[in-house]
N, C-alpha and C positions, 0 to 999 in steps of 0.2 A: 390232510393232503389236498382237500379241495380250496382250502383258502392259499395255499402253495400257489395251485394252479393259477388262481385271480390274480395273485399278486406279481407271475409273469406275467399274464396278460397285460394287466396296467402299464406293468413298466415297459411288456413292449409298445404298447400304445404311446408311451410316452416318448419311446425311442422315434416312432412313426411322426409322432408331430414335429419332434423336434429336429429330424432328420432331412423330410422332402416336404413339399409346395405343396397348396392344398388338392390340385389334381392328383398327385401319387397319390394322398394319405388317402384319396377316396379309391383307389385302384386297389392299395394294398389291404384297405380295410375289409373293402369287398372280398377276395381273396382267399382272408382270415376268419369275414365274419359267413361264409360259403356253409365251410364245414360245422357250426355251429346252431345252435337249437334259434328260435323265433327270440325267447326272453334274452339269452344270453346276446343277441345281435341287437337287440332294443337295449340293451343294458352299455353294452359297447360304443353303439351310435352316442347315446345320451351322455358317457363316458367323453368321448372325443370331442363334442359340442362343448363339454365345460372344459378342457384342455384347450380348445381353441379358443374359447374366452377367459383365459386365463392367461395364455403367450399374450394375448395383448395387451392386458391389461402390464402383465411384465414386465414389458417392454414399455408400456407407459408407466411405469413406475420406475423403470432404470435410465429411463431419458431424464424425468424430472431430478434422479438425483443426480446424474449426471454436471446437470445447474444447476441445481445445489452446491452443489461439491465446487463446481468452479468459480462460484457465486463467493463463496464462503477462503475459497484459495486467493479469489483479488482483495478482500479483508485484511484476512493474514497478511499478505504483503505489504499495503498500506499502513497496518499499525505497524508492521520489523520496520519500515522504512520512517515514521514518527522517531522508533528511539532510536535510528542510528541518528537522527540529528539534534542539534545541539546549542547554546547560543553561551553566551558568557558577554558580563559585559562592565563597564567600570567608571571610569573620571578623568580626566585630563584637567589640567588650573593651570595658571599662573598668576602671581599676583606681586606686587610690594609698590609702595607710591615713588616721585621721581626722587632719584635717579634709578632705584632700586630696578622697575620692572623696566626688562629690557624686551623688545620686540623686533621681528618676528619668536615666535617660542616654539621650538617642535620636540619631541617625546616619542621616542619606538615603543612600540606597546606589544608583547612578546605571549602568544596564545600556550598554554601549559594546561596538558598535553596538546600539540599542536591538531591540528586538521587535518581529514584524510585529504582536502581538495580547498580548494580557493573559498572562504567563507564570504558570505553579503555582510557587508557592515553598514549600518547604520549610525548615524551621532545627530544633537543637537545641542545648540549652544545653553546652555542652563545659567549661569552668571556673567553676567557683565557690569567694570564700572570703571566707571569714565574721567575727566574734568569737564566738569560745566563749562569753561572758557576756549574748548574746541569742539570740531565736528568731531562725533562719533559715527567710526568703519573700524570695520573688525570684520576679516576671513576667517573661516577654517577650512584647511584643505588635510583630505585622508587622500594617502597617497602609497605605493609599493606595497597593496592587500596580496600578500601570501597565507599560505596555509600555516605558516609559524608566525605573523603578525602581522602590525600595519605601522604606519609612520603617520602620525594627527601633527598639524602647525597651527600656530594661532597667528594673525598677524594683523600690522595696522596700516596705514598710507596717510600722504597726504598733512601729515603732520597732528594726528590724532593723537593725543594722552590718555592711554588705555593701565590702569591701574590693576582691573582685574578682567578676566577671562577663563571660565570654565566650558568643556564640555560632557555629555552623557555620552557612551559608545554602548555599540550593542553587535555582536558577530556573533551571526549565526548558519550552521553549514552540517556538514556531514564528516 
């Protein structure tokens, strides 16, 4: 029966802290600890001291994970948002000697499965070959980037004999 009794006390004590501000808890402690023997009120007091150093520490322990938690949620997001994206990427040519290769050369290039959104595309010219007996110029223009593909040209001026022409692409997007 008497350990019954302790174990109200506690938990009202714990009611007490965790209920009002530190001026009540010392109103209402007083109070409670009135009707009580000198030990029991020293057991109480000592009781309440380590419950008040404990709400704080609590609470410094529910704020940290608190940042934790959120710390650990902007992660997660940044790696789901790594694999929604995506790149594919491939070749464009054209080649045969005169009269064969004709210029300008342009090619649709069609994204399967398509894109949720406009992808960046990248390209660089990777082969070129010429006649020695002219200047060499050579374009490439990416042109109409949607989310289902892009349109790449190769092209010359100026009276250049362009035999071959390749490029690298690369689209990468979400």
């Amino acid at each position: 029966m008497m350990h019954f009794i302790k174990c109200i006390l506690f938990l009202t004590l714990l009611e007490i802290v965790a209920k009002c501000s530190p001026n009540e808890q010392e109103k209402k402690l007083s109070a409670r600890v009135a009707g009580s023997s000198t030990t029991e009120s020293n057991i109480m007091i000592n009781i309440l001291d380590q419950l008040y150093a404990m709400k704080s520490n609590v609470q410094q322990l529910e704020n940290e994970m608190k940042l934790a938690l959120t710390s650990c949620e902007r992660r997660i997001q940044v790696i789901e948002n790594r694999k929604e994206t995506r790149c594919v990427s491939g070749t464009v040519g054209h080649a045969g000697f005169k009269p064969t290769a004709t210029w300008p050369y342009s090619q649709r290039i069609a994204f399967n499965p398509p894109f949720d959104g406009t992808p960046t595309v990248t390209y660089g010219l990777y082969t070129l070959a010429s006649s020695d007996e002219t200047n060499l110029r050579v374009a490439t223009l990416v042109s109409d980037v949607s989310r289902t593909g892009f349109q790449i040209t190769l092209r010359t001026w100026s009276g250049s004999e362009l035999f071959e022409a390749a490029v690298s692409w690369m689209a990468c997007g979400k």
